[in-house]
C-alpha positions in Angstrom: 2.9 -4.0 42.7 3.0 -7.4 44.4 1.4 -8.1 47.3 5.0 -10.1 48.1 6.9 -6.7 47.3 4.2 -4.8 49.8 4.6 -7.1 52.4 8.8 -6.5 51.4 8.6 -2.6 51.6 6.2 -2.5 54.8 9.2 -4.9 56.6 12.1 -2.3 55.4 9.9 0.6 56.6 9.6 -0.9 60.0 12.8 -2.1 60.6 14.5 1.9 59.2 12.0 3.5 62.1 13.2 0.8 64.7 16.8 0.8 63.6 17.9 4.0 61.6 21.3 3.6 61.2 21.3 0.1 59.5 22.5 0.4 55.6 20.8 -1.8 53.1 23.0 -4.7 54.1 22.0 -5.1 57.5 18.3 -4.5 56.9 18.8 -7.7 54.5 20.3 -9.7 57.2 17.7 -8.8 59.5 14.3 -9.6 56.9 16.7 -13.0 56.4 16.6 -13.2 60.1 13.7 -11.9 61.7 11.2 -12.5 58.9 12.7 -15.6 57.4 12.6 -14.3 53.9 14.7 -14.9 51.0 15.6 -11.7 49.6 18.1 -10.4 47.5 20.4 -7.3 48.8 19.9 -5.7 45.1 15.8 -5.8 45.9 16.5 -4.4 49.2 18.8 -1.9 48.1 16.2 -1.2 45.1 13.7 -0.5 47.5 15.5 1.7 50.0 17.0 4.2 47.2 13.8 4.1 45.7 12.2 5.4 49.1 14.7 7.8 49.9 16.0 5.2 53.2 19.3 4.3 52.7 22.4 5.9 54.6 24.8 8.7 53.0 27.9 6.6 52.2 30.4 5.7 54.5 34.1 7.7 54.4 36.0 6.6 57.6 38.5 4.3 55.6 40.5 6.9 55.3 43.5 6.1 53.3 46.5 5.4 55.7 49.7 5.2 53.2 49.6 7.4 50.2 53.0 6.6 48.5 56.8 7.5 49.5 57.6 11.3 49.6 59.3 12.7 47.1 63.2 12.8 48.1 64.1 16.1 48.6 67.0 17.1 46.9 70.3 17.3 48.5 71.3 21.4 48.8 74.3 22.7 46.9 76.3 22.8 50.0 76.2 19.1 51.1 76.5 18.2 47.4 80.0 19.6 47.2 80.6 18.2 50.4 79.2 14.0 49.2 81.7 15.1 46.0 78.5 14.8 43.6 
């Protein structure tokens, strides 16, 4: 392992205690902040998955419109009546 990808790991594992609900995402914005390094989200995400640190995925964008409901069809009785 590289002493680079050490240094990399020890960062994540520090910033998951401090911070436990950040995704890989936000851990990458904060070693690009805090740390000043260039790292790629895939390495980051590597890393976490690897190490068992990354967050169950998220479900809340629930889907709001799911189609148009089926017409219902007319009953027998207002069909005579509309002359169908």
């Amino acid at each position: 392992m590289k002493e680079d990808e050490a240094m990399i790991i020890k960062n994540i594992e520090e910033i998951v205690r401090e911070l436990p609900v950040y995704g890989y995402r936000r851990v990458t914005a904060v070693l690009r902040h805090r740390y000043g390094l260039e790292v790629n989200w895939k390495r980051v995400y590597r890393i976490m998955r690897e190490r068992k640190l990354c967050m169950p995925a998220s479900h809340s964008h629930k889907k709001m419109f799911r189609g148009v409901p089926f017409a219902t069809k007319l009953k027998v009785q207002d069909q005579m009546s509309y002359g169908v």
